[in-house]
C-alpha positions as CSV (number, residue, x, y, z in Angstrom):
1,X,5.3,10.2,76.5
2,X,4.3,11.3,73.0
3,X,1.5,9.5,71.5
4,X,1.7,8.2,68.0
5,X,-0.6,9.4,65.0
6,X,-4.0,7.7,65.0
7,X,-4.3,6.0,61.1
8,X,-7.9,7.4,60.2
9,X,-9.7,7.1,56.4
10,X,-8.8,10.3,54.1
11,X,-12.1,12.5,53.5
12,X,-13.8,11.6,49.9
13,X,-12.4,13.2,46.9
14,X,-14.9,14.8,45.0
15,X,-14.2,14.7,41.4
16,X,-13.0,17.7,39.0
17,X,-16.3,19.5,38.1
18,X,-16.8,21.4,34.2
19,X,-13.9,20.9,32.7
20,X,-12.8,19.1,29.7
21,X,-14.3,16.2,30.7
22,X,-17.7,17.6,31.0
23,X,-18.1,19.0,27.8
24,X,-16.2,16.4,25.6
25,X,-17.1,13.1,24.2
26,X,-14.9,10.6,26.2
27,X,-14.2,7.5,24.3
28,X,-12.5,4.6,25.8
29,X,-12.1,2.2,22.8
30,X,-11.2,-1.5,23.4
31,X,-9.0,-1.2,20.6
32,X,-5.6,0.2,21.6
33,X,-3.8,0.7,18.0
34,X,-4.6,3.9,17.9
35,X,-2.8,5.5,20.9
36,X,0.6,4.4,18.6
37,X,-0.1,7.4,16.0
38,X,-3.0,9.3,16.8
39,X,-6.4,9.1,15.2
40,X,-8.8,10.8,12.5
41,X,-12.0,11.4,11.6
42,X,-14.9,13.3,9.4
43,X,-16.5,15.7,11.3
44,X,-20.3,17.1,9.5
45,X,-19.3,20.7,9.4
46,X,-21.5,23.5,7.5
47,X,-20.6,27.2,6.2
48,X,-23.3,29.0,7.0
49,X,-25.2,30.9,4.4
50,X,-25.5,28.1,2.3
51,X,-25.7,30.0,-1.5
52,X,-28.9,30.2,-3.6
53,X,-29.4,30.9,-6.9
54,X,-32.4,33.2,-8.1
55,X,-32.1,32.1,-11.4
56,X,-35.1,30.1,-12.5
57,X,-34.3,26.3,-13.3
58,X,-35.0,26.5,-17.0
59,X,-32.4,29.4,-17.2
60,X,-30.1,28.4,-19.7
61,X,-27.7,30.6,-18.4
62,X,-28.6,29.7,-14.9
63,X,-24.4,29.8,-12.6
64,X,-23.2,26.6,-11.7
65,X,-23.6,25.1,-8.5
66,X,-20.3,25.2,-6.4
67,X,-19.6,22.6,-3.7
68,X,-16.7,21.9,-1.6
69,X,-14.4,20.0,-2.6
70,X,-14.2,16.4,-0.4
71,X,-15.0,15.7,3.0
72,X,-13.1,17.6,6.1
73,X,-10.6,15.6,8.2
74,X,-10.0,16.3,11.9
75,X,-6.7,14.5,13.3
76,X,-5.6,14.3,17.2
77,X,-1.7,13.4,17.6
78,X,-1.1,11.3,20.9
79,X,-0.6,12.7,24.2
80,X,1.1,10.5,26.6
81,X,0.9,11.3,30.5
82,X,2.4,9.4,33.5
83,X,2.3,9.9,37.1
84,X,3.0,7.4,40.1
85,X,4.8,7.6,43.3
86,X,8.3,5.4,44.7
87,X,8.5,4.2,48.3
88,X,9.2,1.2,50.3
89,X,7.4,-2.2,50.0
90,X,7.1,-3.6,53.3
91,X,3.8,-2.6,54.9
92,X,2.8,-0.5,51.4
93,X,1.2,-3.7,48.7
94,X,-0.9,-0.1,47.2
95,X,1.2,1.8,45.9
96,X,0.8,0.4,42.3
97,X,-3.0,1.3,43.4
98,X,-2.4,4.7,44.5
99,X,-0.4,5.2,40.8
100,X,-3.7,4.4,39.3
101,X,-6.2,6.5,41.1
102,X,-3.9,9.4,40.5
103,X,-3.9,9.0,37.4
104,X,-7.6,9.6,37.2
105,X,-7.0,12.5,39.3
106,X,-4.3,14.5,37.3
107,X,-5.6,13.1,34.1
108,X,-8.4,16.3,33.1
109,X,-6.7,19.3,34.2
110,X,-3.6,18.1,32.4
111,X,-5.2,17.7,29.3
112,X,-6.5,21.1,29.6
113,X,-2.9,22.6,29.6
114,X,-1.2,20.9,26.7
115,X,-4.5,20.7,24.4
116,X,-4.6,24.6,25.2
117,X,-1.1,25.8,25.6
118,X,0.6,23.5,22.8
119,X,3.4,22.8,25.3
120,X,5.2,20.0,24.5
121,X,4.5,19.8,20.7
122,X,0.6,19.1,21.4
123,X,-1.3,18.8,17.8
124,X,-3.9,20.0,17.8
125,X,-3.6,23.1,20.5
126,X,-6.1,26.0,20.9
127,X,-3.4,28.6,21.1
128,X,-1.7,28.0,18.1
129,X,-0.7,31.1,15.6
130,X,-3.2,29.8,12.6
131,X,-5.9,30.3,15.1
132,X,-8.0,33.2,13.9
133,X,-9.2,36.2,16.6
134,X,-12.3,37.5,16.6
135,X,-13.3,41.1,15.8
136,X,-10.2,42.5,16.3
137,X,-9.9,42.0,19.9
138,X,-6.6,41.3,20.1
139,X,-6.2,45.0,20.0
140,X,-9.1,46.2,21.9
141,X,-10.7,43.2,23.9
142,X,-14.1,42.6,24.2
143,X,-16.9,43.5,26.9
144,X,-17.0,39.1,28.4
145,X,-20.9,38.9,27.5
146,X,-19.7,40.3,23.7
147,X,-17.2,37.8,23.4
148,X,-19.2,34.6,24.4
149,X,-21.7,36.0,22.4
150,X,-19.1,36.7,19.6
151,X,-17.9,32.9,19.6
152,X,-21.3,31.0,19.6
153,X,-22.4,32.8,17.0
154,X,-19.2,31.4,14.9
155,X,-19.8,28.0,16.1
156,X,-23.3,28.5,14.4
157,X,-21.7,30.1,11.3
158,X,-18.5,27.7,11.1
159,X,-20.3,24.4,12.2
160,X,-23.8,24.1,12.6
161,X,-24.1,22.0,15.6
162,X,-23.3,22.7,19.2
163,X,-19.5,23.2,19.4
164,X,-17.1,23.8,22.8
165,X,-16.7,26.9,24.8
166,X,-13.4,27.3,26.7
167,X,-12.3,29.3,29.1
168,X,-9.5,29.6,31.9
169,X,-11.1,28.1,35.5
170,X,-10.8,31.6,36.8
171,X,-13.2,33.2,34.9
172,X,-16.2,31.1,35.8
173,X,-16.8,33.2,38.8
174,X,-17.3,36.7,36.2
175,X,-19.2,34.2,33.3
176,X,-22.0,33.1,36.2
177,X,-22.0,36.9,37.7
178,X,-23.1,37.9,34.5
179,X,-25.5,34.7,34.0
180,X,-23.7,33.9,30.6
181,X,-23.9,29.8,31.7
182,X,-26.7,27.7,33.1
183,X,-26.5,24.4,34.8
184,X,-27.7,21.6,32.3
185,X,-27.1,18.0,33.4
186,X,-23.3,17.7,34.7
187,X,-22.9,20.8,32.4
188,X,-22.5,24.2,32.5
189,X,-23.5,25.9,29.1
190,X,-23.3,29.4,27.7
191,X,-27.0,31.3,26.8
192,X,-27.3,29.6,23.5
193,X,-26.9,25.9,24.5
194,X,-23.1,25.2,24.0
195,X,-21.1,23.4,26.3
196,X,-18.5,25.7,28.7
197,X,-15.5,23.6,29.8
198,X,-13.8,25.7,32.4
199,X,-9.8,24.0,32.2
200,X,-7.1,24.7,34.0
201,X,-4.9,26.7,31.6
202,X,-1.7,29.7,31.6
203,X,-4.8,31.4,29.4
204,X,-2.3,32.3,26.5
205,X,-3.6,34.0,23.5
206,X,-2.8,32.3,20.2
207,X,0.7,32.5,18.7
208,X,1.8,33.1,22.8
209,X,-0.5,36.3,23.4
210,X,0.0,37.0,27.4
211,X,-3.6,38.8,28.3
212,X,-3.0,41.3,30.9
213,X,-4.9,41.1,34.2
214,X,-7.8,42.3,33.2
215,X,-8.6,40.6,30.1
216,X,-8.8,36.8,29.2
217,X,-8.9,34.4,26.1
218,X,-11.9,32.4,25.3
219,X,-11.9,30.0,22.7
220,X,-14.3,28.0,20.9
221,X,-14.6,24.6,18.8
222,X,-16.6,22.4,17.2
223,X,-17.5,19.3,19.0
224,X,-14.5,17.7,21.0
225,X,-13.3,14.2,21.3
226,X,-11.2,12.6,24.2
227,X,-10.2,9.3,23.4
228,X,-8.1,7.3,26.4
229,X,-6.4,4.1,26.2
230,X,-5.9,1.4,29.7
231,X,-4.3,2.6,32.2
232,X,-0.5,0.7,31.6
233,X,1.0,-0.3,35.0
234,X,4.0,-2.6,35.5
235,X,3.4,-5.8,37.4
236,X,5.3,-5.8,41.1
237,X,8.1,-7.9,40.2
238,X,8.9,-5.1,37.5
239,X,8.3,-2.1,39.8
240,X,10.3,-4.1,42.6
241,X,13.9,-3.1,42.9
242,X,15.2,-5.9,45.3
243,X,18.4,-4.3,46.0
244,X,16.4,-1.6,48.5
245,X,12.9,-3.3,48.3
246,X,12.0,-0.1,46.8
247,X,8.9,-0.3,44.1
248,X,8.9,2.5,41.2
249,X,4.9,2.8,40.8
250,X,4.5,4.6,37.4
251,X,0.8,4.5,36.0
252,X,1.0,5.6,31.8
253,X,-1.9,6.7,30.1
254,X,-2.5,7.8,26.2
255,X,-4.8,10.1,24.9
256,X,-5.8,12.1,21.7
257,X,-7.7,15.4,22.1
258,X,-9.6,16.7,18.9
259,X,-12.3,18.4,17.7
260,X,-13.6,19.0,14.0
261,X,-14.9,22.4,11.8
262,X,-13.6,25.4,13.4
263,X,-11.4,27.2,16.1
264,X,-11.8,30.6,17.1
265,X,-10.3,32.8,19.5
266,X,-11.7,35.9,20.9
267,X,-9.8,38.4,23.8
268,X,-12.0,39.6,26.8
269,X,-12.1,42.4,29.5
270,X,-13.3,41.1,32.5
271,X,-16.0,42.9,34.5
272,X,-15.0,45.0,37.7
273,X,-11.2,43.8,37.5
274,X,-8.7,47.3,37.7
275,X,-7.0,47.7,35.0
């Protein structure tokens, strides 16, 4: 006689480690409204050198100061993910539940691949054509340690403050075999104090650039903002289709993904890998 499955507790999830998530501000904002268009902002940005004048002050021909014009706007367009499960009701009353927790689950990494790749008409996207590449290396890459380097020193140039590394999950083994990241708090950071979020990503180059297996795109930013509305999930009489007692468990979720001053891209060769 075979004996049936003993029902046991699943083993505890750990949550997703350094990614978006980890080096973003996450904002959770009572106020909804926002998740109908998107949101903006005024990021404090810098161009580094700031200009001098030698001239003494009594000079009567002393230049004119110049100053930017205004203040810079960052904008985040709306990204709207769903995920959720159908099955039976009798025996099941969780299943609105489990839509929920997978939500939190699939949330990060998914983030990561439209806020990089632009899929789906993500605004903005780290891979987009405008996005300027860094010495060149889109036609010679860069030694990894150059490149990090490379990019934090244009997030000191571009804006001042600490900014965002990025880079594809598979590279974190290379970046910590060549100590380029530390462990501060719940994040890892590059040598000169700047957040690494290690996302789940195709790695595309901008405009589409397909790196070849040796090589890899970084990217950095200024300071990044996640922004989530409440989880949306329909009540059980609404997910209950009483023909076949079958519930439709959808959990929705909005978000806007920004970041202020300055994108960058720069393209990598990664230690060790045959070419």
């Amino acid at each position: 006689m075979t004996q049936p499955f003993v029902y046991v507790d699943a083993p505890t999830a750990m949550p997703y480690r350094y990614g978006l998530f980890s080096a973003a501000a996450v904002v959770d904002p009572a106020d909804q409204r926002e998740f109908h268009a998107g949101v903006e902002w005024e990021p404090q940005c810098v161009d580094a050198p700031a200009p001098t004048n030698t001239a003494a002050a009594s000079e009567p021909n002393r230049a004119a100061m110049e100053l930017p014009d205004g203040v810079p706007l960052a904008q985040s367009q709306v990204i709207r993910l769903y995920t959720g499960l159908t099955g039976v009701l009798p025996g099941r009353p969780d299943l609105l539940d489990r839509a929920r927790r997978a939500m939190g689950l699939v949330e990060q990494q998914s983030l990561e691949h439209y806020v990089w790749s632009g899929d789906e008409g993500t605004t903005p996207h780290l891979a987009a054509a405008s996005t300027p590449v860094l010495a060149g290396s889109d036609a010679a890459p860069v030694a990894l340690e150059t490149g990090v380097g490379l990019l934090e020193s244009h997030l000191a140039q571009a804006a001042g403050v600490l900014g965002v590394l990025w880079a594809p999950r598979w590279t974190a083994g290379w970046c910590v075999s060549k100590q380029l990241t530390r462990l501060e708090g719940p994040r890892l950071v590059a040598p000169l104090g700047n957040p690494v979020a290690f996302v789940q990503t195709t790695g595309i180059g901008p405009d589409g650039d397909v790196p070849d297996a040796d090589e890899a795109w970084l990217y950095a930013t200024g300071p990044v903002m996640v922004r989530r509305s409440a989880v949306f999930l329909p009540r059980l009489p609404e997910a209950l289709d009483r023909t076949s007692n079958e519930v439709f468990a959808v959990a929705e979720r909005f978000y806007t993904v920004g970041w202020g001053c300055t994108v960058a891209a720069v393209k990598v060769k990664l230690p060790g890998v045959p070419a």
